[in-house]
C-alpha positions in Angstrom: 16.0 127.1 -209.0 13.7 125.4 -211.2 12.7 122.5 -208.8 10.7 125.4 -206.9 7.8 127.5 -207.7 8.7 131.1 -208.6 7.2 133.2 -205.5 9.1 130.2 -203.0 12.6 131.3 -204.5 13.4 134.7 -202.9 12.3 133.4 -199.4 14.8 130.2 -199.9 17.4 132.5 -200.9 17.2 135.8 -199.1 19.7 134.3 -196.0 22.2 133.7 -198.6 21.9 136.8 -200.0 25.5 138.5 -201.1 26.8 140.0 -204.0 28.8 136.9 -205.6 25.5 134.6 -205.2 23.1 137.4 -206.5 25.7 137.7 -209.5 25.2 134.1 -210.3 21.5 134.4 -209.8 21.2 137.4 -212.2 23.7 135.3 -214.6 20.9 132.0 -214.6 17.9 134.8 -214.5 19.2 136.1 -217.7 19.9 132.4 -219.2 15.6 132.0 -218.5 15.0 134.8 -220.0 17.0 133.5 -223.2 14.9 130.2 -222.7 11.3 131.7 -223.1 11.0 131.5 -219.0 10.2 135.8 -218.8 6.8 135.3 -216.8 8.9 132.8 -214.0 12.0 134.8 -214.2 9.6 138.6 -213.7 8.5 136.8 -210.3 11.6 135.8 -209.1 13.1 139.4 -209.6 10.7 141.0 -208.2 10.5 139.1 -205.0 14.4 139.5 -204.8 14.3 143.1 -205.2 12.2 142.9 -202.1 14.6 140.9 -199.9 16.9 143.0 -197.7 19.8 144.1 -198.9 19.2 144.2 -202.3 20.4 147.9 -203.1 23.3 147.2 -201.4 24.0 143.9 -203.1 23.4 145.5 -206.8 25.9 148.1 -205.7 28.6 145.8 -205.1 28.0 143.7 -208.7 30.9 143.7 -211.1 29.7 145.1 -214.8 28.5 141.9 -216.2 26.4 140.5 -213.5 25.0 143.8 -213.3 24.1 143.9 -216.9 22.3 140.5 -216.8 20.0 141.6 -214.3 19.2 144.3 -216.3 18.9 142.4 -219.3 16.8 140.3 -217.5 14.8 142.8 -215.6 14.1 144.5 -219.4 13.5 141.4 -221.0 10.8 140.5 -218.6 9.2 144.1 -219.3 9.5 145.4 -216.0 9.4 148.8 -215.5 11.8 150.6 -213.3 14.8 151.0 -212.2 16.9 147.7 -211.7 
């Protein structure tokens, strides 16, 4: 994800959009945010949450990728339910 600006990534991935790749996302999301990366990391969240599916998608998370993405989602200052 980093070889592409932040706004470009939720177009790439919103056809591969499932719950087992947007676990793994959240998962890296979370790493950025650990690595200083919050403004990059905001971006890409927020386009996701736009993609379709999305609600669905979170539903079906196990505990733990859910919890990254709210970690993440927090961490960037967001506002909002994840």
């Amino acid at each position: 994800m980093s070889h592409y600006p932040a706004h470009v990534i939720p177009a790439v991935l919103s056809s591969l959009m499932e719950p087992e790749s947007l676990g793994q996302i959240l998962c890296a999301l979370c790493y950025g945010v650990e690595r200083d990366e919050v403004t990059r990391v905001r971006v890409i969240l927020e386009g996701l949450r736009q993609t379709p599916r999305w609600r669905i998608n979170v539903a079906m998370l196990d505990t733990f990728q859910e919890a990254a993405g709210r970690r993440a989602w927090l961490a960037c200052g967001a506002e909002g339910s994840f």
